[in-house]
VMD Tcl script that builds the backbone (N, CA, C; Angstrom):
set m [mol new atoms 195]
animate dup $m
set s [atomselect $m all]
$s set {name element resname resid chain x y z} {
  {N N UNK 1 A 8.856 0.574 -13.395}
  {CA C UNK 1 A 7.848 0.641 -12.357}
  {C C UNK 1 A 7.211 2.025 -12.424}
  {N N UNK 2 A 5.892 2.089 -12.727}
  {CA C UNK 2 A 5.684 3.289 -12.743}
  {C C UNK 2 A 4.603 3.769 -11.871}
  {N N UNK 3 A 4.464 5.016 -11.286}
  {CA C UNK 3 A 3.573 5.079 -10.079}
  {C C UNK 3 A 1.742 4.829 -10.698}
  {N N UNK 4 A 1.234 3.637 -9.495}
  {CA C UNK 4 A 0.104 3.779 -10.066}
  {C C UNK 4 A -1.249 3.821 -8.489}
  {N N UNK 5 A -0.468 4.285 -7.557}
  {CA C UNK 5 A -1.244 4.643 -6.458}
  {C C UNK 5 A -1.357 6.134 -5.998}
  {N N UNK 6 A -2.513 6.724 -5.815}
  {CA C UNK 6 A -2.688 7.912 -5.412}
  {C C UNK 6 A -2.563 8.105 -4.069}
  {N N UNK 7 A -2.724 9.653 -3.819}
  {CA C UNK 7 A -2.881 10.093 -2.397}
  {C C UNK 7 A -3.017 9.422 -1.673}
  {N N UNK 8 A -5.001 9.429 -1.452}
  {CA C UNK 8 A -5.465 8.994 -0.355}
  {C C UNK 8 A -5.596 7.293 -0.344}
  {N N UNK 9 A -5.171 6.915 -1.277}
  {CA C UNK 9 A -5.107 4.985 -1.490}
  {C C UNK 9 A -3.285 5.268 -0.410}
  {N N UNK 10 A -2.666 5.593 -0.867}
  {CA C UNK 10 A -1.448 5.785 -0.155}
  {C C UNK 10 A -1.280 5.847 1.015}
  {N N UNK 11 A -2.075 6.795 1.288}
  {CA C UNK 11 A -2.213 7.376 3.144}
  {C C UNK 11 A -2.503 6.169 3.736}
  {N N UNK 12 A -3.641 5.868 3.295}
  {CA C UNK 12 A -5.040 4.877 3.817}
  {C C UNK 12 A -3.733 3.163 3.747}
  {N N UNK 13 A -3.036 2.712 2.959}
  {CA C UNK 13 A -2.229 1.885 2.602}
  {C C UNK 13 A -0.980 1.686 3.867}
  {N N UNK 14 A -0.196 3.269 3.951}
  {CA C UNK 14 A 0.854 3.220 4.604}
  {C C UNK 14 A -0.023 3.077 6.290}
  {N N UNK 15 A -1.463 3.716 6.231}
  {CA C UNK 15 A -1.655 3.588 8.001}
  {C C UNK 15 A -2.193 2.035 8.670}
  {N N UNK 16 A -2.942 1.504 7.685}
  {CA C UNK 16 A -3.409 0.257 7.348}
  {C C UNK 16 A -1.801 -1.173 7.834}
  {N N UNK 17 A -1.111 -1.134 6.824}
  {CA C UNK 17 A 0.426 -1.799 6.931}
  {C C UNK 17 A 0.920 -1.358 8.396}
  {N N UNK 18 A 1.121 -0.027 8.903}
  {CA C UNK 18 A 1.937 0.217 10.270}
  {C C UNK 18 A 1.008 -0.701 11.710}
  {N N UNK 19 A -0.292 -0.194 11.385}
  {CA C UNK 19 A -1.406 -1.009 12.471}
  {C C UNK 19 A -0.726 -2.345 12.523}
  {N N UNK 20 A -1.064 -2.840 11.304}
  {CA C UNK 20 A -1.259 -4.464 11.272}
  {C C UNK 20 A 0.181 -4.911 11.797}
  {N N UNK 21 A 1.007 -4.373 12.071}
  {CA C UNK 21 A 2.617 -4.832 12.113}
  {C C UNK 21 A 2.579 -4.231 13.105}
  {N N UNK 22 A 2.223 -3.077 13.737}
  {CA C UNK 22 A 2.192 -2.744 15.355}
  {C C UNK 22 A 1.410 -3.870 16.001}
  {N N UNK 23 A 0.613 -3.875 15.700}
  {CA C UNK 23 A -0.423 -5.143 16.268}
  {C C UNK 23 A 0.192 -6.502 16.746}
  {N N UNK 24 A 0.595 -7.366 15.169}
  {CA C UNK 24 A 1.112 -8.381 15.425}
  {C C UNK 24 A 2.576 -7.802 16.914}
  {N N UNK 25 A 3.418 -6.887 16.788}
  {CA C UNK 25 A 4.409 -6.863 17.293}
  {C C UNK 25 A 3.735 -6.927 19.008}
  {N N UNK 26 A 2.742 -6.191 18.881}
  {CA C UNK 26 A 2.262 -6.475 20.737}
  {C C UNK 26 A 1.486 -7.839 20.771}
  {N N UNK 27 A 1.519 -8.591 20.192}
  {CA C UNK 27 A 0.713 -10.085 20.110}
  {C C UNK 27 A -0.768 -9.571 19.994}
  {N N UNK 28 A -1.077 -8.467 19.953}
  {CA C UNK 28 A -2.788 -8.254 19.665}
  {C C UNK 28 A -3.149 -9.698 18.984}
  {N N UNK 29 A -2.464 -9.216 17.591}
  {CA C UNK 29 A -3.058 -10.690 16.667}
  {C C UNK 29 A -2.129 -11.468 16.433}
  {N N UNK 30 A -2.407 -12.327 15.564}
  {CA C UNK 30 A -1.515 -13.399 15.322}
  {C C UNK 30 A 0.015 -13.208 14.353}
  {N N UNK 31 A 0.662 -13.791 13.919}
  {CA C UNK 31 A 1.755 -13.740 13.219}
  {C C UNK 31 A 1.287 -12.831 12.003}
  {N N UNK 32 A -0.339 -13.883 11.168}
  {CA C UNK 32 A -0.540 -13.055 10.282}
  {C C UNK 32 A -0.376 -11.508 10.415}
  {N N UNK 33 A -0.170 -10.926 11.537}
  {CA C UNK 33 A -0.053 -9.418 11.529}
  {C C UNK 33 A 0.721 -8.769 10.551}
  {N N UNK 34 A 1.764 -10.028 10.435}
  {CA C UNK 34 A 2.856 -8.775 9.835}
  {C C UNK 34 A 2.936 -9.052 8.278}
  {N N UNK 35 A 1.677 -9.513 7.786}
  {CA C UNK 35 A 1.385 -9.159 6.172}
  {C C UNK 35 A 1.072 -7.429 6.327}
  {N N UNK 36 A 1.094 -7.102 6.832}
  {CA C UNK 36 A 0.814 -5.379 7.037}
  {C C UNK 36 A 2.039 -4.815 6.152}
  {N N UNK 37 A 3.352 -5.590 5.829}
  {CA C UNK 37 A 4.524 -4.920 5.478}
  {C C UNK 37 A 4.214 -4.639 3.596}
  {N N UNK 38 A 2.894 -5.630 3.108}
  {CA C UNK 38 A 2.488 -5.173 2.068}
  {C C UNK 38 A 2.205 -4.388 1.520}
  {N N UNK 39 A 1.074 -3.822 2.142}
  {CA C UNK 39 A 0.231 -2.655 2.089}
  {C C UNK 39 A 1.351 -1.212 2.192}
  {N N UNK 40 A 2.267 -1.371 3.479}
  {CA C UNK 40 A 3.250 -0.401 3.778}
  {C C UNK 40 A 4.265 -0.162 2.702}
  {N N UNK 41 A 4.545 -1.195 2.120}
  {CA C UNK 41 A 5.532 -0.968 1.191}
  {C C UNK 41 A 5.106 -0.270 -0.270}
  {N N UNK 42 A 4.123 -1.010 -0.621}
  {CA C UNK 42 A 3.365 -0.342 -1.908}
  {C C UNK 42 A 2.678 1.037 -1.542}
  {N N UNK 43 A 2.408 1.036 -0.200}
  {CA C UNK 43 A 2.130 2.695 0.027}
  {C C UNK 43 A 3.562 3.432 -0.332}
  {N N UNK 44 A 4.404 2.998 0.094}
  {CA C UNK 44 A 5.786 4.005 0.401}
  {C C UNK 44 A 5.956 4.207 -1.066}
  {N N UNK 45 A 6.191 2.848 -1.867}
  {CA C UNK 45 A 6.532 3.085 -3.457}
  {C C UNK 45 A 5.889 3.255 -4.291}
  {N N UNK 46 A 4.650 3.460 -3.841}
  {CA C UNK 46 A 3.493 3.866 -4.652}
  {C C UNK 46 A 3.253 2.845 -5.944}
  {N N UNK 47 A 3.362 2.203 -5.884}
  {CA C UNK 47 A 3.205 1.132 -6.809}
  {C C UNK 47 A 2.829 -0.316 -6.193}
  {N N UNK 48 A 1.755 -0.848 -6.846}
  {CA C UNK 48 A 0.614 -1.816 -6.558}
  {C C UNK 48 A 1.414 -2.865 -7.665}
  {N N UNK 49 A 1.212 -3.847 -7.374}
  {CA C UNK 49 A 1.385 -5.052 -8.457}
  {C C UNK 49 A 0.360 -5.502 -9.341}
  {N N UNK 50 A -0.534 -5.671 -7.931}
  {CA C UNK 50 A -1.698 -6.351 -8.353}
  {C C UNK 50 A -2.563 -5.346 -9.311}
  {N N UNK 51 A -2.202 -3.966 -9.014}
  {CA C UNK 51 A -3.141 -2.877 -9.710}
  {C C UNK 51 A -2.768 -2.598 -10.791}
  {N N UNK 52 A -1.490 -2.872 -11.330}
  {CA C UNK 52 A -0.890 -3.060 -12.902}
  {C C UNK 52 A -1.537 -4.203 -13.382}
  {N N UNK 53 A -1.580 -5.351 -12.621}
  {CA C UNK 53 A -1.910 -6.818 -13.437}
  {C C UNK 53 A -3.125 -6.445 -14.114}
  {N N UNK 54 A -4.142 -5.743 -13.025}
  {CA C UNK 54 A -6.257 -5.060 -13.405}
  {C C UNK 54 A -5.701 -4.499 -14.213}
  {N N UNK 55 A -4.870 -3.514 -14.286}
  {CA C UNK 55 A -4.696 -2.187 -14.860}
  {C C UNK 55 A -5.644 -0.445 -14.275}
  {N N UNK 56 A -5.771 -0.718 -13.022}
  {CA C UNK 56 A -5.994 -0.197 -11.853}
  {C C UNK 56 A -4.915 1.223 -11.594}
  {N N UNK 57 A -5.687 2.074 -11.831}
  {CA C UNK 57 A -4.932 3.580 -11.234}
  {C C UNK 57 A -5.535 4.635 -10.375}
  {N N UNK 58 A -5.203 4.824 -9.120}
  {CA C UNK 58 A -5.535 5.995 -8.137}
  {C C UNK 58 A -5.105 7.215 -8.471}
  {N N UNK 59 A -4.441 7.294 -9.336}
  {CA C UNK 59 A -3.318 8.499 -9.135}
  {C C UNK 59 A -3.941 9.012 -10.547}
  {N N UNK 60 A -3.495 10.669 -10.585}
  {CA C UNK 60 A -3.991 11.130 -12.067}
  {C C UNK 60 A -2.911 10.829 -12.863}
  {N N UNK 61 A -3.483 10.513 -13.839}
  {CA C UNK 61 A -2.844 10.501 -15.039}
  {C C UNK 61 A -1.606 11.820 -15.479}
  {N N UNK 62 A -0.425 12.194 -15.862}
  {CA C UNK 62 A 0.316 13.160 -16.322}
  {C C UNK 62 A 0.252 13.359 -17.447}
  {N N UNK 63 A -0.116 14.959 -17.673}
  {CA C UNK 63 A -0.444 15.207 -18.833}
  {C C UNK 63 A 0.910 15.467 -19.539}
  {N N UNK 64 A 1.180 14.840 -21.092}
  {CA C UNK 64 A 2.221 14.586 -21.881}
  {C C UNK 64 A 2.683 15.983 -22.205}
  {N N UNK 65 A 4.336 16.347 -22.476}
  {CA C UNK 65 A 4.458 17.480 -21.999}
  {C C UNK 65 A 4.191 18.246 -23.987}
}
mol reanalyze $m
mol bondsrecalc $m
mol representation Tube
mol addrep $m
């Protein structure tokens, strides 16, 4: 698994996931709320699934030592 989410995709990811799962938890919205744990999780581990499948990277590249 290798990291392929940056910073501000991260930030924006982990605050995005907490809403949507605070939300559902006060009944704001519906059950669907708590797909929010997606977004939260791939923020935390920095790694996208779907952004390996594109081949999709936020994050800089590491330069080889």
């Amino acid at each position: 698994m290798q990291i392929n989410v940056g910073s501000w995709d991260r930030v924006l990811r982990i605050i995005v996931g907490i809403v949507l799962i605070a939300l559902a938890a006060m009944g704001t919205v519906g059950w669907w709320g708590y797909i929010g744990i997606v977004p939260l999780l791939t923020g935390v581990f920095r790694f996208c699934p779907a952004y390996s499948l594109l081949g999709i990277r936020t994050c800089p590249m590491k330069k080889p030592d």
